[in-house]
VEXLOTI-339230 format. One record per residue (C-alpha): residue number from 1; residue in one letter; x, y, z. Coordinates in pm, whole numbers, plus 32768, in hexadecimal, padded with zeros to 4 digits. Layout:
// VEXLOTI-339230
   n res   xx   yy   zz
 NUM   A    X    Y    Z
...
END
This chain:
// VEXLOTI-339230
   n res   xx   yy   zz
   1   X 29AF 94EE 94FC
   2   X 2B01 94D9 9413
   3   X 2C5B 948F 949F
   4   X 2C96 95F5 93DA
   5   X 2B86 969E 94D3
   6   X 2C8E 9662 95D9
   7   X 2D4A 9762 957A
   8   X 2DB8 986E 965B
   9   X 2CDC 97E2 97A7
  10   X 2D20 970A 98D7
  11   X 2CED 95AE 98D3
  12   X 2D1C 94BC 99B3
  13   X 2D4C 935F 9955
  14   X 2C9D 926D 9A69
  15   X 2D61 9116 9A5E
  16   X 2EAD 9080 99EE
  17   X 2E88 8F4D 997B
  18   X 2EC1 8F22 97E6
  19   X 2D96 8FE2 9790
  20   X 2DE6 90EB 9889
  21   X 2F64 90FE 97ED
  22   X 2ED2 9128 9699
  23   X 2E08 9224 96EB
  24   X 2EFE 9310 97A5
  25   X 2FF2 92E0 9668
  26   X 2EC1 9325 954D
  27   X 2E49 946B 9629
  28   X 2FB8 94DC 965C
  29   X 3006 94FA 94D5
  30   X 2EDA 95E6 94C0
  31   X 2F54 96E8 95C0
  32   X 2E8E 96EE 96F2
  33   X 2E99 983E 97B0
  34   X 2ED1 974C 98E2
  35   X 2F03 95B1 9907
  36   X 2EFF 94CD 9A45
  37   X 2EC1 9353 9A41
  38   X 2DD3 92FC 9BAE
  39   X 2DF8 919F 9C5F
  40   X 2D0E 916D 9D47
  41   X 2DB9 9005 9D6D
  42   X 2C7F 8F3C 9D9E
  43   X 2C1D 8EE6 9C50
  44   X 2D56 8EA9 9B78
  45   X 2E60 8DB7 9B48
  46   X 2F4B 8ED6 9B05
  47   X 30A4 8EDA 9A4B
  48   X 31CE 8FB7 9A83
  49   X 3173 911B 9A70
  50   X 32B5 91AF 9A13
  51   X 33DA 9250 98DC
  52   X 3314 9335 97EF
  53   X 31DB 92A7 9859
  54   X 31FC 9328 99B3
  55   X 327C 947E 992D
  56   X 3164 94B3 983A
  57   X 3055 9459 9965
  58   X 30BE 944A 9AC5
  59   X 301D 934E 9B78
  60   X 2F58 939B 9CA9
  61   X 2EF7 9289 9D99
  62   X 2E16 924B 9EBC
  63   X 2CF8 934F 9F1B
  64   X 2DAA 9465 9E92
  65   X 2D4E 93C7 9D6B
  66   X 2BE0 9436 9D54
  67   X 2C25 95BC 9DB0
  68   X 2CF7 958F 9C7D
  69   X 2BCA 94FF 9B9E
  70   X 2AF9 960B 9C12
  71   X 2BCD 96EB 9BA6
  72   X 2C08 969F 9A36
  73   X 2AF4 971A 990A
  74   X 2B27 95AC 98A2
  75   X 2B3B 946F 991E
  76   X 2BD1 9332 9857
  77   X 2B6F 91F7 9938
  78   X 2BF8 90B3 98D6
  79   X 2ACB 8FA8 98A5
  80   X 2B25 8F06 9A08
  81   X 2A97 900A 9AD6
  82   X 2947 8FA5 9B42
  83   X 27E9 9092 9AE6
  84   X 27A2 904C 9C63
  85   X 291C 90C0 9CFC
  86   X 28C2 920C 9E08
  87   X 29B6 92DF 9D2A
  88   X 28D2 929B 9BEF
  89   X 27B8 92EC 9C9C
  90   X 2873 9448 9D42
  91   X 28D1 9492 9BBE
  92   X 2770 9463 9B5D
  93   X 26CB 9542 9C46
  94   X 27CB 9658 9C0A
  95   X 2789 9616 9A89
  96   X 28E1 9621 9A2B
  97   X 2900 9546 98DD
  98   X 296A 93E0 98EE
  99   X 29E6 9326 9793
 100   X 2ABA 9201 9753
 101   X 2BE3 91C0 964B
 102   X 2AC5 90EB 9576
 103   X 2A04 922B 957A
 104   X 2AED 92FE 9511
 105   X 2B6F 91FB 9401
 106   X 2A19 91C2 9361
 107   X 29D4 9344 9313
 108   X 2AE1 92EA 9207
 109   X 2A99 91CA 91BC
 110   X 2946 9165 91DD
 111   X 2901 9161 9058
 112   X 29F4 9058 901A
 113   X 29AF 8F64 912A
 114   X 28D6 8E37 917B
 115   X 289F 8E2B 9312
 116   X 2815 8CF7 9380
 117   X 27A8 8CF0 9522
 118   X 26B7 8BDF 95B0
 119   X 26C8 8B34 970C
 120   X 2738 8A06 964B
 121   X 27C1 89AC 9515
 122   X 286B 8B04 94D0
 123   X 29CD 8A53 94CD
 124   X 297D 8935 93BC
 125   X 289A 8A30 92E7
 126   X 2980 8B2D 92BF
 127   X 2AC6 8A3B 9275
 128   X 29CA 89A9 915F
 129   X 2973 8ADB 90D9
 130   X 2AD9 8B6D 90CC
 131   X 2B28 89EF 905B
 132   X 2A3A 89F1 8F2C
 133   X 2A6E 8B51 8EC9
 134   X 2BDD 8AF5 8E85
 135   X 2B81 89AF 8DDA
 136   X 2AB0 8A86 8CFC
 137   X 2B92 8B93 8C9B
 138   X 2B31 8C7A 8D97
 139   X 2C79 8CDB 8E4E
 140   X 2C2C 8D41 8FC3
 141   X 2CDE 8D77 90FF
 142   X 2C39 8CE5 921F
 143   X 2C3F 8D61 939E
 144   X 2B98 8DEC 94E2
 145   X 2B46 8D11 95FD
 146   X 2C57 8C2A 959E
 147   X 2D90 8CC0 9620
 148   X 2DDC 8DC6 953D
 149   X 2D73 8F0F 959B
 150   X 2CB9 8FCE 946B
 151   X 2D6E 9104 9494
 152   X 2EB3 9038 944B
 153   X 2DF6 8FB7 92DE
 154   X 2EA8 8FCF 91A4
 155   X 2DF2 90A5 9097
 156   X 2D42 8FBF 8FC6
 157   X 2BFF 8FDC 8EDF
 158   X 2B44 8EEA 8FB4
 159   X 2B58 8E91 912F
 160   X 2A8D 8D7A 91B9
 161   X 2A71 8DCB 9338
 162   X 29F8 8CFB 944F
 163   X 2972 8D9D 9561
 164   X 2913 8D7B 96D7
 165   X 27EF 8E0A 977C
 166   X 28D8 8F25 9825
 167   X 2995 8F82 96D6
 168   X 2831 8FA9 9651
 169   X 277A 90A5 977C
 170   X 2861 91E5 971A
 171   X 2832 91BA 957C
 172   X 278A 92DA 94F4
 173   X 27BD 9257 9376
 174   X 2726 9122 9316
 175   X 280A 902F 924E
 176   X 2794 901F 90D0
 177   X 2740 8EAE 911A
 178   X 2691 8E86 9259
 179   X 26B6 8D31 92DD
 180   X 25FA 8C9A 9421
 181   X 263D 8AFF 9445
 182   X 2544 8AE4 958E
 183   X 24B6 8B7A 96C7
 184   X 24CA 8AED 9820
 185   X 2519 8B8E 9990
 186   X 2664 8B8D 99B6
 187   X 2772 8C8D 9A96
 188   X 2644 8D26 9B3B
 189   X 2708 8D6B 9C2F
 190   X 27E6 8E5D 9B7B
 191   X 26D4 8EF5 9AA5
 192   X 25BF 8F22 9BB4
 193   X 24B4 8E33 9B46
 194   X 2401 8D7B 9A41
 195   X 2374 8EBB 99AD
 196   X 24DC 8F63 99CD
 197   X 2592 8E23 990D
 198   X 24B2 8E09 97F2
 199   X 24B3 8FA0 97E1
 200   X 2620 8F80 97CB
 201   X 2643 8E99 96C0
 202   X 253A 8EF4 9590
 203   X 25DF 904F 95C6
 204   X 26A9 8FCC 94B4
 205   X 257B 8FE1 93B1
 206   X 24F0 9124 945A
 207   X 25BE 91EF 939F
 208   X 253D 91F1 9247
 209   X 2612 90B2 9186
 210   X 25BF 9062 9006
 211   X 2561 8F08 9084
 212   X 2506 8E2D 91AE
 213   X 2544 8CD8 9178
 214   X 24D7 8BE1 92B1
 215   X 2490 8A91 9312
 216   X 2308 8A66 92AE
 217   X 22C8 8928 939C
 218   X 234E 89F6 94EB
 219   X 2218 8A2C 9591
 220   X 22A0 8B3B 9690
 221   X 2320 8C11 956E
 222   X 21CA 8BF6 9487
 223   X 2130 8C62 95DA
 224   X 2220 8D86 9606
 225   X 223B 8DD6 948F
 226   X 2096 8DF9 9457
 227   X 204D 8E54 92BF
 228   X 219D 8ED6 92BE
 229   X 221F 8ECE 9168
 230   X 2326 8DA9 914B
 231   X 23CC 8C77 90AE
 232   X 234D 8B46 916E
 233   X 2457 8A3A 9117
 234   X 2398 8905 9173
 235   X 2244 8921 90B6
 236   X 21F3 88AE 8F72
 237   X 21F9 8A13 8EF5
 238   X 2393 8A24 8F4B
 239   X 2487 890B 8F76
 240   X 23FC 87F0 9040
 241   X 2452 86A5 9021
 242   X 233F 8595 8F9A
 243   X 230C 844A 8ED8
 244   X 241D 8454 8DBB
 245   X 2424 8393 8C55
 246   X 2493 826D 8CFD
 247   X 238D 8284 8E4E
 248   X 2496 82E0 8F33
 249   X 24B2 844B 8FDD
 250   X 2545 8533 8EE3
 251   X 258C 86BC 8EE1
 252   X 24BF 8743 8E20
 253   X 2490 88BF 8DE0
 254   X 2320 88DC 8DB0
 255   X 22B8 87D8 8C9E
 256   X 23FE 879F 8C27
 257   X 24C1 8689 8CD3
 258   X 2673 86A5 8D07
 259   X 26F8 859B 8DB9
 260   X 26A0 8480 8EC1
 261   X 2684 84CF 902D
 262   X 27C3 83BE 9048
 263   X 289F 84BA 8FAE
 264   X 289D 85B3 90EA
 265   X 29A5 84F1 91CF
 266   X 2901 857C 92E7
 267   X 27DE 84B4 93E3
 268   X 26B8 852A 9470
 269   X 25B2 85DC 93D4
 270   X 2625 8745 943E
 271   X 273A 8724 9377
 272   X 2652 8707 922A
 273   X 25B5 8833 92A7
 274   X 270A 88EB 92BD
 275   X 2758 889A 915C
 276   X 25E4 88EC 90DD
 277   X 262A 8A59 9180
 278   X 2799 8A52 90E1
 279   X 270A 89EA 8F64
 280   X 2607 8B0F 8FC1
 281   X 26FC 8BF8 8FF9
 282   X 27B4 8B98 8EAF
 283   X 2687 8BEA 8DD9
 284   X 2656 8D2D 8E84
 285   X 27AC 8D7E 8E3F
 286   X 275D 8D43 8CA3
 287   X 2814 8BDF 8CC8
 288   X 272B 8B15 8BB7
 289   X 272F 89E2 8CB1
 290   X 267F 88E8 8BA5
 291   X 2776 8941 8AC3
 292   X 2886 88D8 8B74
 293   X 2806 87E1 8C69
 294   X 2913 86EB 8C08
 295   X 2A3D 87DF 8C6C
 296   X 2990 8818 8D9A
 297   X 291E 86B1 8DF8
 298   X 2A9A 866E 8DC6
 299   X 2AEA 879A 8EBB
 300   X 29EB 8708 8FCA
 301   X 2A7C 859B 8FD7
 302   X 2BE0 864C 8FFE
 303   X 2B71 8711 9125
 304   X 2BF3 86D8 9255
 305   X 2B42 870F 938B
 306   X 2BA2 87E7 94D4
 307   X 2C72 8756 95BA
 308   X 2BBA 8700 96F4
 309   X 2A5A 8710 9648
 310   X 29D8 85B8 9622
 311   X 2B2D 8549 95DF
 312   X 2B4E 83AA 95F3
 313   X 2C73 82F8 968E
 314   X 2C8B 8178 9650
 315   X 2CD6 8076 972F
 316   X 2D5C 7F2C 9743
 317   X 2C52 7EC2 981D
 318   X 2B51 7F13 9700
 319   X 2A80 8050 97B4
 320   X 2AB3 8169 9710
 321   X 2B19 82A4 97D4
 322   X 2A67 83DC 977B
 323   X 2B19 8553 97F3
 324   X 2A06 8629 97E4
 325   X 2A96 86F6 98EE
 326   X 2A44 8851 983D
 327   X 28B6 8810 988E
 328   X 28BA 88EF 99BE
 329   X 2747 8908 99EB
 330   X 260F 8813 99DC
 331   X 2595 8860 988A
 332   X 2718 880C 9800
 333   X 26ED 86D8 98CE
 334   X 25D1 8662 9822
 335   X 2620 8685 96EC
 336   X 2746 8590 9711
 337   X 2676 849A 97BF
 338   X 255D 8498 9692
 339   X 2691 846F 95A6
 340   X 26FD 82FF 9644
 341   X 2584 82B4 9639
 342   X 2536 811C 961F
 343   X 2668 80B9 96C7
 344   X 26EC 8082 9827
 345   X 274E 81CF 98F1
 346   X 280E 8221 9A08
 347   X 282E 83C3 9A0B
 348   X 2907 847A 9B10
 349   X 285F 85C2 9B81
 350   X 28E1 86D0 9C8E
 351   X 29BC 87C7 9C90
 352   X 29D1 8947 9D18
 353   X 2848 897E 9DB6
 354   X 27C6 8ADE 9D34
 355   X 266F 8A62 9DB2
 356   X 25C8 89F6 9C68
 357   X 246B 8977 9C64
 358   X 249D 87ED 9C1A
 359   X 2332 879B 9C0A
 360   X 2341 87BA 9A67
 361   X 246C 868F 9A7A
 362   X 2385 85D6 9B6D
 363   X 221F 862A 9A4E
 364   X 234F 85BB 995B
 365   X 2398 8468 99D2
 366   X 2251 83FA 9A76
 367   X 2206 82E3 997A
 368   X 235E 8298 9960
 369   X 2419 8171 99DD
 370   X 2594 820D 9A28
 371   X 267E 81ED 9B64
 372   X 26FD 8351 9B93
 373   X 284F 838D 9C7F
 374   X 2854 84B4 9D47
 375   X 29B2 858C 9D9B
 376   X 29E0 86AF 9E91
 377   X 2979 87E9 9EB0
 378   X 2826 87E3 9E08
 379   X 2836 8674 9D9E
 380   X 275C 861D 9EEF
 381   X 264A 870D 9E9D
 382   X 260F 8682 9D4E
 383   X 260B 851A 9DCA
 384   X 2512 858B 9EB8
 385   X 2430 863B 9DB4
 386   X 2440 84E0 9D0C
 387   X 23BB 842F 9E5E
 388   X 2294 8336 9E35
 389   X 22A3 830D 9CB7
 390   X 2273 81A8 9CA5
 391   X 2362 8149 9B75
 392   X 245F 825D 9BD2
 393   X 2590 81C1 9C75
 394   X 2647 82AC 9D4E
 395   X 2792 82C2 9E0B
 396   X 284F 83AE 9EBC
 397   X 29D8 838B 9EC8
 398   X 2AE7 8464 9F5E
 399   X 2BA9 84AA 9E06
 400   X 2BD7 84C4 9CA4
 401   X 2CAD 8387 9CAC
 402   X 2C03 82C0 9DC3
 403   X 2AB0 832B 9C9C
 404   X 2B4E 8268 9B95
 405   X 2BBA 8162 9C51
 406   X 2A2D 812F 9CB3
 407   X 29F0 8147 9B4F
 408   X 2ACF 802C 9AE0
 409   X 2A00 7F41 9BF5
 410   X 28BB 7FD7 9B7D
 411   X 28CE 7FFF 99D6
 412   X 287E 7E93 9915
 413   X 29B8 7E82 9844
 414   X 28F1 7EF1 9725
 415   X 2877 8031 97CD
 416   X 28CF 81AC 97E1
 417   X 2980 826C 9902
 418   X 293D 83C9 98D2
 419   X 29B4 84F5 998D
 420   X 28A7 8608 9959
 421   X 2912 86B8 9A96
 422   X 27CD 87B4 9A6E
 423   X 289F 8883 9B44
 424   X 29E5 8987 9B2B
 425   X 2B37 88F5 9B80
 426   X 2BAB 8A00 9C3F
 427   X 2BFC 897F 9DC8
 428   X 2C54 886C 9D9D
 429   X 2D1C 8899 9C6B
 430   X 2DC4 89BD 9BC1
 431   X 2D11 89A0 9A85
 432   X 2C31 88D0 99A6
 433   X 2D7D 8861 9915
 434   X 2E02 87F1 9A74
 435   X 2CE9 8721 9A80
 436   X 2CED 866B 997B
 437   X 2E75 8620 998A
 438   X 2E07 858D 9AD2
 439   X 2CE9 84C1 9A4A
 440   X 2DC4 8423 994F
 441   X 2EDD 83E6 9A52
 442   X 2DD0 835A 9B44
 443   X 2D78 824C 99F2
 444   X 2ED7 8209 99A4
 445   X 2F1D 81EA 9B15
 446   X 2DE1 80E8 9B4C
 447   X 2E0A 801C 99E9
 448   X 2F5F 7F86 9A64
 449   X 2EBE 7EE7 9BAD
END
């Protein structure tokens, strides 16, 4: 479905947060016969509804709100609203057709854009890939799940999107360059299941792309995948990384080396797989990558990594503080523990309890010796799935500070204190953000005792 298709019918647009805004103004300019904006105000951290905005789509609030979506031809939701939420379900069954601003954005755009989903890594890839492109000569303008809506996207020859499992259920075009990072359960509990999540997120290659590129050593997605044709970044037949010239790990796209491992300023060995998928993605695109493997190693070692994604603080004390506070799930987790591998670790786990399986953390660490520190809501449960692993050191604590205060009597000076929460922020904090301003507060606070 185009934005143009929109012409002349009702639509309602279900939530007013910044997608929901910029999807009310995008379905406006193309003359609706009708426009409202719904609110159910469960599932949004909503802005001011109001001037031209308000004019264009009245906003209905409350249970009105779903007569109002079952009223429309079309409805827009914004990607907060839940698969599971009693009003999706209501809109289903009355098979009245649901789309998102993504949606409606690809149909335009699809041939010009690299998507790139996965339940980890998706953030990193697709910052390398726009990254690389640039360093490369490839202008691009990069977006999705990163703040900017895509239906507020400048017009540009090439888009490099990131995108979340909801922005990917609704797409019925496939990006030209299909991008998955990883698979692992994660926000089962607004998609319905296991089945439903991973459903949800390869509908971004179901949709006929010109090329799926993914992450060849992700066991979950070769599972899902089958003989589906695909770039597997990772194996010797695509960029992997190996023995270079020298006998240290290199890049090397098939037989041809690049540069060292050491040039990637970021640790752990997901982090080499995000690149291999990134340097994939570049060849697809017609980028000759051994040609120009010196611009681009130069364009790796300046790349600087996400804020609150394995990001290091120093301190005078000699540990080394480690905000990893965007790992909301197990999987996340451990990946940031295998990246401090060989040295002492303390890692701070808990935060808002969706009810998670933690028995893959507890396979993870089982040979491991580690002293985890476990913070309210779900930090209890996880130390519990941890009981009776006999070089597993676990405490509970009441807070985020009180956790790095443990830390600081529990970490050898030369060791690691790593918050890998494996859970959401939300309950305790407003936002993954809010967390980690409190972490580092709670390690200033605690360094001048």
């Amino acid at each position: 479905m185009h934005l143009s298709d929109l012409r002349g019918r009702s639509v309602a647009v279900w939530g007013t947060g910044r997608e929901g805004m910029a999807a009310a103004r995008a379905v406006a300019a193309h003359g609706p016969a009708s426009l409202v904006a719904v609110d159910d105000r469960t599932n949004f951290l909503s802005l001011p509804w109001e001037g031209p905005l308000a004019e264009a789509a009245p906003l209905v609030t409350g249970e009105e709100g779903l007569s109002r979506l079952i009223a429309a031809d079309v409805v827009v939701r914004s990607p907060g609203v839940p698969q599971t939420h009693p009003w999706m379900l209501e809109l289903r069954r009355r098979a009245i057709p649901v789309t998102q601003g993504t949606a409606l954005w690809m149909a335009d755009h699809a041939d010009r854009t690299v998507g790139v989903t996965g339940s980890k890594g998706k953030s990193t890839t697709s910052s390398l890939i726009s990254h690389l492109l640039t360093a490369a000569g490839r202008p691009n303008v990069f977006g999705g799940n990163i703040g900017v809506p895509t239906l507020e996207l400048p017009e540009a020859e090439l888009y490099v999107l990131e995108l979340s499992s909801y922005q990917c259920s609704d797409l019925t075009d496939s990006p030209r360059v299909s991008v998955v990072t990883a698979l692992f359960p994660e926000h089962l509990d607004a998609h319905g299941g296991e089945r439903e999540y991973y459903q949800d997120k390869l509908n971004l290659i179901a949709h006929g792309p010109h090329a799926v590129v993914v992450n060849g050593a992700d066991p979950r997605l070769a599972l899902e995948l089958g003989d589906r044709a695909a770039v597997r970044a990772g194996r010797s037949d695509s960029t992997h990384v190996a023995s270079g010239p020298d006998g240290a790990p290199w890049f090397h796209l098939r037989d041809q080396p690049l540069f060292p491992r050491a040039v990637l300023p970021l640790v752990g060995r997901h982090n080499e797989g995000n690149l291999c998928v990134a340097l994939a993605v570049l060849e697809t695109l017609g980028v000759d990558v051994v040609e120009r493997k010196d611009t681009l190693a130069v364009a790796v070692a300046e790349f600087q990594g996400l804020a609150h994604r394995l990001t290091e603080i120093p301190d005078p004390s000699g540990l080394v503080f480690v905000d990893d506070t965007l790992a909301t799930s197990p999987y996340a987790a451990m990946h940031a523990i295998d990246a401090y591998e060989g040295r002492p670790l303390t890692v701070i786990v808990g935060g808002n309890d969706r009810g998670v399986d933690y028995t893959p953390l507890r396979d993870h660490l089982a040979e491991r010796e580690i002293t985890v520190i476990g913070i309210p809501d779900s930090g209890p449960r996880i130390i519990q799935a941890l009981a009776g692993l006999p070089r597993v050191r676990c405490e509970i604590v009441e807070d985020l500070p009180a956790a790095v205060r443990q830390a600081r009597k529990l970490t050898p000076a030369d060791g690691v204190v790593l918050l890998s929460p494996a859970a959401p922020s939300y309950g305790r904090f407003r936002n993954y953000e809010h967390r980690s301003e409190a972490f580092r507060e709670a390690i200033a606070e605690t360094a001048a005792r």
